[in-house]
C-alpha positions as a Markdown table, in Angstrom:
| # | Residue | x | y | z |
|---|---|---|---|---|
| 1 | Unk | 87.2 | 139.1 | 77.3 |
| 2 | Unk | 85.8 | 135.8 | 76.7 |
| 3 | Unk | 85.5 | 133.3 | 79.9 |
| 4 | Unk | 88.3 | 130.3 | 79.7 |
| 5 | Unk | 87.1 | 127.4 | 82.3 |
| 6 | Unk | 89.9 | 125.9 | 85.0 |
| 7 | Unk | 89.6 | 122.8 | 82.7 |
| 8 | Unk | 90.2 | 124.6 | 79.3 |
| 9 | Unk | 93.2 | 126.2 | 81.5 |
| 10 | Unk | 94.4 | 122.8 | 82.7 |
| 11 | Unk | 94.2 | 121.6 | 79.2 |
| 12 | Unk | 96.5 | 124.4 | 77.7 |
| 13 | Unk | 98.8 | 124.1 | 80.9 |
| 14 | Unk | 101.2 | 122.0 | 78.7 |
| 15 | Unk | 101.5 | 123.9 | 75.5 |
| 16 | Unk | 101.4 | 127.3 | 77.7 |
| 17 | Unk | 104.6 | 126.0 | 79.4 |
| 18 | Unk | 105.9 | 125.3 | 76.0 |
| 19 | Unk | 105.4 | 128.4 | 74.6 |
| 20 | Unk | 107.2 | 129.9 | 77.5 |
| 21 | Unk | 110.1 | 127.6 | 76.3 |
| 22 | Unk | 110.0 | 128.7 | 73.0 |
| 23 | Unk | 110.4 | 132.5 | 73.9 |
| 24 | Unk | 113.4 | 131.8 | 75.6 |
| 25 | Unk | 115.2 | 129.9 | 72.8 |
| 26 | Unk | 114.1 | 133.5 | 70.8 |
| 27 | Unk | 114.8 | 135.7 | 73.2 |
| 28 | Unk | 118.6 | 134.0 | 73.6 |
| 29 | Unk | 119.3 | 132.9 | 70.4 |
| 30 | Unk | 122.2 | 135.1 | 69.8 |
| 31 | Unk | 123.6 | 133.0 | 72.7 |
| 32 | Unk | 122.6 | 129.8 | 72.1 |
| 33 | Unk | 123.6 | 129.6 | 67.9 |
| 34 | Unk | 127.2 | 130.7 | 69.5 |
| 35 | Unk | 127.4 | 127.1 | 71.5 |
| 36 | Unk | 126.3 | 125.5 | 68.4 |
| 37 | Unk | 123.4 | 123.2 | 66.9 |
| 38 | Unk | 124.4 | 120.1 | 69.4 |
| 39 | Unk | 124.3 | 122.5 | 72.6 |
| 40 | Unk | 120.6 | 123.4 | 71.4 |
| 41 | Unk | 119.4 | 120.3 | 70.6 |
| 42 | Unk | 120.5 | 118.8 | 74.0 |
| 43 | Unk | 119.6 | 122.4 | 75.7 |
| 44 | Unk | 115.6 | 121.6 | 74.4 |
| 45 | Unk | 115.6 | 118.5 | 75.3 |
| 46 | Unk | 116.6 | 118.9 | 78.5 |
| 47 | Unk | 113.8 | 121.5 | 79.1 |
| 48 | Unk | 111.3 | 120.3 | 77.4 |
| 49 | Unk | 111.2 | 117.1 | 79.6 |
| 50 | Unk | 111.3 | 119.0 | 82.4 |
| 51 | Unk | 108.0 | 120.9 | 81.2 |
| 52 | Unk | 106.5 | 117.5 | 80.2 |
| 53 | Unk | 107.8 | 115.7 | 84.0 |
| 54 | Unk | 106.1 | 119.3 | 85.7 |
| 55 | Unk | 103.1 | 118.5 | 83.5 |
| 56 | Unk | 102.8 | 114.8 | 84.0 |
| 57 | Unk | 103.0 | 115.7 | 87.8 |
| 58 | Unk | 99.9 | 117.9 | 87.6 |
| 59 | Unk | 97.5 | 115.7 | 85.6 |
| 60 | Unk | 98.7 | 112.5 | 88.2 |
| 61 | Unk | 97.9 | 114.8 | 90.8 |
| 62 | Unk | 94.3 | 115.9 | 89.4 |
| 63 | Unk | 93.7 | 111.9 | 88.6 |
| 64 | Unk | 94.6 | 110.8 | 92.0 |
| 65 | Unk | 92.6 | 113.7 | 94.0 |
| 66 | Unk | 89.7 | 112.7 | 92.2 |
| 67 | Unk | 90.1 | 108.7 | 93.1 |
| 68 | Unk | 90.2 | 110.1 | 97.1 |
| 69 | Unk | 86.9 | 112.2 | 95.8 |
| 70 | Unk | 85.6 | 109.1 | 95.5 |
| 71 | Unk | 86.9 | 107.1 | 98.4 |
| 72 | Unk | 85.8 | 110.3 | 100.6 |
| 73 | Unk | 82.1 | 110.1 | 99.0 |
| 74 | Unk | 79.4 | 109.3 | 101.5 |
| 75 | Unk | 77.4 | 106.2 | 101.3 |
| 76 | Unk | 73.7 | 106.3 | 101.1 |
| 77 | Unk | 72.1 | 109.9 | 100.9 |
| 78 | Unk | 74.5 | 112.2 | 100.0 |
| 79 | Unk | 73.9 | 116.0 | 101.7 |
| 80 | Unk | 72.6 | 118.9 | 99.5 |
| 81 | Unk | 75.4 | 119.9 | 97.4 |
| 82 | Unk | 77.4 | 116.9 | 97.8 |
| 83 | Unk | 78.7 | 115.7 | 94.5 |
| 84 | Unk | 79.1 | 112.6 | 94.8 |
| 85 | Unk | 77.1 | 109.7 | 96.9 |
| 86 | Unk | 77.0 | 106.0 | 96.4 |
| 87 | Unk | 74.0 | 104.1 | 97.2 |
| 88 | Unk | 76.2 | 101.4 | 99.0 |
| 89 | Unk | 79.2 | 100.8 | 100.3 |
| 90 | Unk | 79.9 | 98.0 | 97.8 |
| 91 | Unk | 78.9 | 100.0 | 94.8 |
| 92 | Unk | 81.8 | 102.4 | 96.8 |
| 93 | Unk | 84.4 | 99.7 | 97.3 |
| 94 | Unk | 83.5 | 98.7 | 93.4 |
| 95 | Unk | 84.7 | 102.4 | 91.9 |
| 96 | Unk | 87.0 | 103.0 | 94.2 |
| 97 | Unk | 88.8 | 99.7 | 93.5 |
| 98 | Unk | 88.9 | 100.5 | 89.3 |
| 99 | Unk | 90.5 | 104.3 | 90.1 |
| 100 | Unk | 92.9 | 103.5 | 92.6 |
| 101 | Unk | 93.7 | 100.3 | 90.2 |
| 102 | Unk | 94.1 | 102.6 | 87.2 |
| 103 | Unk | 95.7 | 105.2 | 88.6 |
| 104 | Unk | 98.4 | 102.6 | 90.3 |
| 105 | Unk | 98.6 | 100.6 | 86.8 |
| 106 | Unk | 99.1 | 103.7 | 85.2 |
| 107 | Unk | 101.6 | 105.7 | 87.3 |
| 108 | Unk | 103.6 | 102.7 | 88.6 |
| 109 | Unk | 107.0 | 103.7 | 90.4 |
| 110 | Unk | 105.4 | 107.9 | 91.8 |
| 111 | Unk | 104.3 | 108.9 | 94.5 |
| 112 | Unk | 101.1 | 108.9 | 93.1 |
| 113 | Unk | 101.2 | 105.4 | 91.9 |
| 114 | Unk | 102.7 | 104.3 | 95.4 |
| 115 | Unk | 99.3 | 106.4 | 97.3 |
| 116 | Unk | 97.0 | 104.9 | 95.3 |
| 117 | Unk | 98.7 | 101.3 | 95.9 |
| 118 | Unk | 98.4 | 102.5 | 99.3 |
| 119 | Unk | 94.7 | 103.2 | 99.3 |
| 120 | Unk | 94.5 | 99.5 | 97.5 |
| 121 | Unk | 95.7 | 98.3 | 100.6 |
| 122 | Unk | 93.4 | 100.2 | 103.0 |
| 123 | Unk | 90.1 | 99.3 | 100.8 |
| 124 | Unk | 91.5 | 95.4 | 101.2 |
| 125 | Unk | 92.1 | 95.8 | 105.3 |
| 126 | Unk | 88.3 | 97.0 | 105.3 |
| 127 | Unk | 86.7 | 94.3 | 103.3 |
| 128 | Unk | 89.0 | 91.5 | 105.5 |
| 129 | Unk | 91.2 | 90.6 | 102.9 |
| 130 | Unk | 94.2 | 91.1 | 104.9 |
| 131 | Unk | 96.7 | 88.8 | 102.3 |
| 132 | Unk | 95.8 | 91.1 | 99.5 |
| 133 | Unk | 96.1 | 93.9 | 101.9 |
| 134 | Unk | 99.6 | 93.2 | 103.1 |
| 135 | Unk | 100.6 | 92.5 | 99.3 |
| 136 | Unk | 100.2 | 96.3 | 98.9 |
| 137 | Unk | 101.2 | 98.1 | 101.6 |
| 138 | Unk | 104.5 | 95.7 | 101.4 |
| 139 | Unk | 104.7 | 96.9 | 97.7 |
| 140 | Unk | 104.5 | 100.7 | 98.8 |
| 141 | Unk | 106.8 | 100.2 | 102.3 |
| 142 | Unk | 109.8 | 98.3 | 100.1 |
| 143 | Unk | 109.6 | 100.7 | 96.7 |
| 144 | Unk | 108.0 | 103.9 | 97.7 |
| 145 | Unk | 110.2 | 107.1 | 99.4 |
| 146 | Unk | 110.2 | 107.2 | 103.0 |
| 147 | Unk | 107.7 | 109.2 | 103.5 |
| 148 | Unk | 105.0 | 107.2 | 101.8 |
| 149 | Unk | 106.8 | 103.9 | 103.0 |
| 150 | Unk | 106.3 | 104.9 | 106.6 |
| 151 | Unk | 102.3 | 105.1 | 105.9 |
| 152 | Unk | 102.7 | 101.8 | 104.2 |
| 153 | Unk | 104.5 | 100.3 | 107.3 |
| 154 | Unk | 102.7 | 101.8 | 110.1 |
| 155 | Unk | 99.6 | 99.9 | 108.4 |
| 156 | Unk | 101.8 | 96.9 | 108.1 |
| 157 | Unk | 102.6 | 96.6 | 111.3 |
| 158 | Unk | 98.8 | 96.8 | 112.6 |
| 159 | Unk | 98.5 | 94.2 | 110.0 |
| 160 | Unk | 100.5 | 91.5 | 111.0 |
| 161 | Unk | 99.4 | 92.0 | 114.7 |
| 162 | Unk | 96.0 | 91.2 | 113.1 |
| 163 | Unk | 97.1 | 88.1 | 111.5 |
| 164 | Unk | 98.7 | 86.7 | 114.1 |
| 165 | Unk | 102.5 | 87.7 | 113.3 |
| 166 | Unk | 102.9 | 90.0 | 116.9 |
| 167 | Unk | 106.9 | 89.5 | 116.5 |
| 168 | Unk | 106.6 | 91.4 | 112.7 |
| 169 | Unk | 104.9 | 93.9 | 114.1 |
| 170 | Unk | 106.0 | 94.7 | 116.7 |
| 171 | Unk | 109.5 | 94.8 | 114.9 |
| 172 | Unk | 107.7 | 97.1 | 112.2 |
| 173 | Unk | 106.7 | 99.3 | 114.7 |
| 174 | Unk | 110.0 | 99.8 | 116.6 |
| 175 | Unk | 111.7 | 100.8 | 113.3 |
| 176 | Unk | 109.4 | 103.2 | 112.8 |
| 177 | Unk | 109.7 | 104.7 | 116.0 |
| 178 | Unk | 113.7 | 104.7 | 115.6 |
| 179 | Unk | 113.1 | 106.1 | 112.1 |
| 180 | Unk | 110.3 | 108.7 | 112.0 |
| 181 | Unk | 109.2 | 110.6 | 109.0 |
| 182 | Unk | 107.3 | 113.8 | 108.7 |
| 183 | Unk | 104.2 | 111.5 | 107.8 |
| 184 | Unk | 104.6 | 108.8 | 111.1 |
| 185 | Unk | 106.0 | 110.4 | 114.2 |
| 186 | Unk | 107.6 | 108.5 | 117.0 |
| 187 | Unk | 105.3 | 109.7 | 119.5 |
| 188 | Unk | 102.6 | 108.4 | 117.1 |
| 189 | Unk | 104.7 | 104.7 | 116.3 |
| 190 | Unk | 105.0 | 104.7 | 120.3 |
| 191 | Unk | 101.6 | 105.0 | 121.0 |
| 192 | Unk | 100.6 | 102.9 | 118.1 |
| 193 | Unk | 102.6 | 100.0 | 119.2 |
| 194 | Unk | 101.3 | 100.3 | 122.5 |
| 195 | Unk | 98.0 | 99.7 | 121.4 |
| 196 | Unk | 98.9 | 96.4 | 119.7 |
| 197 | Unk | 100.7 | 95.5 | 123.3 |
| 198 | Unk | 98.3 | 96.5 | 125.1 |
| 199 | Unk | 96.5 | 93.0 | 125.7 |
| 200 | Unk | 99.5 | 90.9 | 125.2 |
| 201 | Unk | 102.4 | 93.0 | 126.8 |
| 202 | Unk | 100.3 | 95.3 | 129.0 |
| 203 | Unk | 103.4 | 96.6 | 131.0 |
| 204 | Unk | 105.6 | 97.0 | 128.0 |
| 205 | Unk | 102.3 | 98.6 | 126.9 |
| 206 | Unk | 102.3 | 101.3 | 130.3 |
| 207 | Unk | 106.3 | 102.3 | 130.1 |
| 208 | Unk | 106.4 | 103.1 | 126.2 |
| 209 | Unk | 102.9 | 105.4 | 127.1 |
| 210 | Unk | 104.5 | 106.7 | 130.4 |
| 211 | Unk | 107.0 | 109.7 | 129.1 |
| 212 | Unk | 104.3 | 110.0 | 126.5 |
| 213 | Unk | 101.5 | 111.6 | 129.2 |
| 214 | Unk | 102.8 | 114.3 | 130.2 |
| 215 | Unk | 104.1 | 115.6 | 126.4 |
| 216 | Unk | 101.9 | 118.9 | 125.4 |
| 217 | Unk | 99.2 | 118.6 | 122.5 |
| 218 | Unk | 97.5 | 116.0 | 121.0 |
| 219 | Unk | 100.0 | 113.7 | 121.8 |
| 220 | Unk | 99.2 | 113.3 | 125.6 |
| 221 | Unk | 95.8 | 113.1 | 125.0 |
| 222 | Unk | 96.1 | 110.3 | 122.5 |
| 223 | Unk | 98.7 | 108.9 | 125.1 |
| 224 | Unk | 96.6 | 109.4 | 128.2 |
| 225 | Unk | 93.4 | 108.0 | 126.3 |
| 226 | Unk | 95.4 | 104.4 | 125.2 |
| 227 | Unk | 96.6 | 104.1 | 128.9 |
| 228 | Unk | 93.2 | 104.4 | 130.2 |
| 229 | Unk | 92.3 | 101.7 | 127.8 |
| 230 | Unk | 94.7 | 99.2 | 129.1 |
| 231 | Unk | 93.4 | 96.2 | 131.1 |
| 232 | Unk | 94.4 | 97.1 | 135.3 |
| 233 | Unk | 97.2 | 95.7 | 136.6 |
């Protein structure tokens, strides 16, 4: 049996799924004549753009694992092995920028689109360009679902604490604590927001990490850890 490579099977994923399309219609054609020619048109249409939406999905989600490849790369000396190194963290910034960019240009309005917009934001926070940053997490935490919103405004909220804006933060923050998703907890809003408190509001700081302290897990160590961090009293 000749070897087929994953890319020649990504590659045929589409016209595989097809196929599988097509031996239904033979398989149940008996069936389908009986409900007539306009039943069968709108009956392949139907499932053929499901087959393409499944196969769009895949290739957004090979294109966008790839533009984290290269976020993820290490900078300098890459260990043996590693496939991908950049000699600095400019010529980094520089490709990461044009796949994230693509990728968002491309596949505008999914969740794909919205997580690379996302990463545009985080690159943009790093390099001190907080306008441009808060231009795209706003984008992602106004269009994107919730749970790739509440990313976007967990980020946002740091943000504006950064920029001097401690009232639109802290605001952010609270709604994410009364609204949690399966990507920003409450616990981790709560302890989030204390942070940003900590030098301003230090005692509102100390009772929203209070209950958090005694909690099992991670969460009481990250609690116990941002206490110990806040100036005495």
């Amino acid at each position: 049996m000749a070897r087929i490579t994953r890319k020649e099977l990504k590659t045929d994923k589409f016209a595989l799924e097809v196929g599988h399309t097509v031996d239904f219609f033979e398989e149940h054609r008996t069936e389908i004549v009986r409900y007539g020619a306009a039943a069968l048109a709108v009956a392949a249409i139907v499932v053929l753009l499901f087959v393409y939406r499944s196969y769009r999905h895949t290739t957004r989600q090979e294109a966008l694992a790839k533009a984290i490849a290269v976020q993820e790369a290490p900078v300098g000396q890459g260990a043996p092995g590693t496939p991908l190194a950049f000699p600095t963290q400019e010529a980094k910034d520089k490709e990461a920028i044009k796949v994230f960019s693509e990728l968002a240009a491309k596949d505008s309005g999914t969740d794909e689109g919205y997580i690379a917009e996302y990463y545009l934001g985080c690159i943009a926070t790093d390099q001190g360009k907080l306008g441009e940053a808060d231009k795209r997490f706003s984008s992602v935490a106004d269009s994107a679902g919730a749970r790739y919103a509440s990313l976007a405004k967990l980020s946002l909220g740091q943000l504006y604490f950064a920029e001097g804006k401690p009232d639109l933060g802290e605001k952010m923050l609270r709604s994410l604590m009364d609204n949690p998703t399966v990507f920003v907890s409450k616990d981790q809003a709560t302890i989030v927001l204390a942070k940003m408190l900590a030098l301003t509001k230090p005692a509102v700081a100390r009772k929203l990490l209070e209950p958090l302290r005694v909690k099992p897990g991670a969460v009481s160590q990250a609690a116990i850890q941002a206490y110990a961090e806040l100036p005495p009293q």
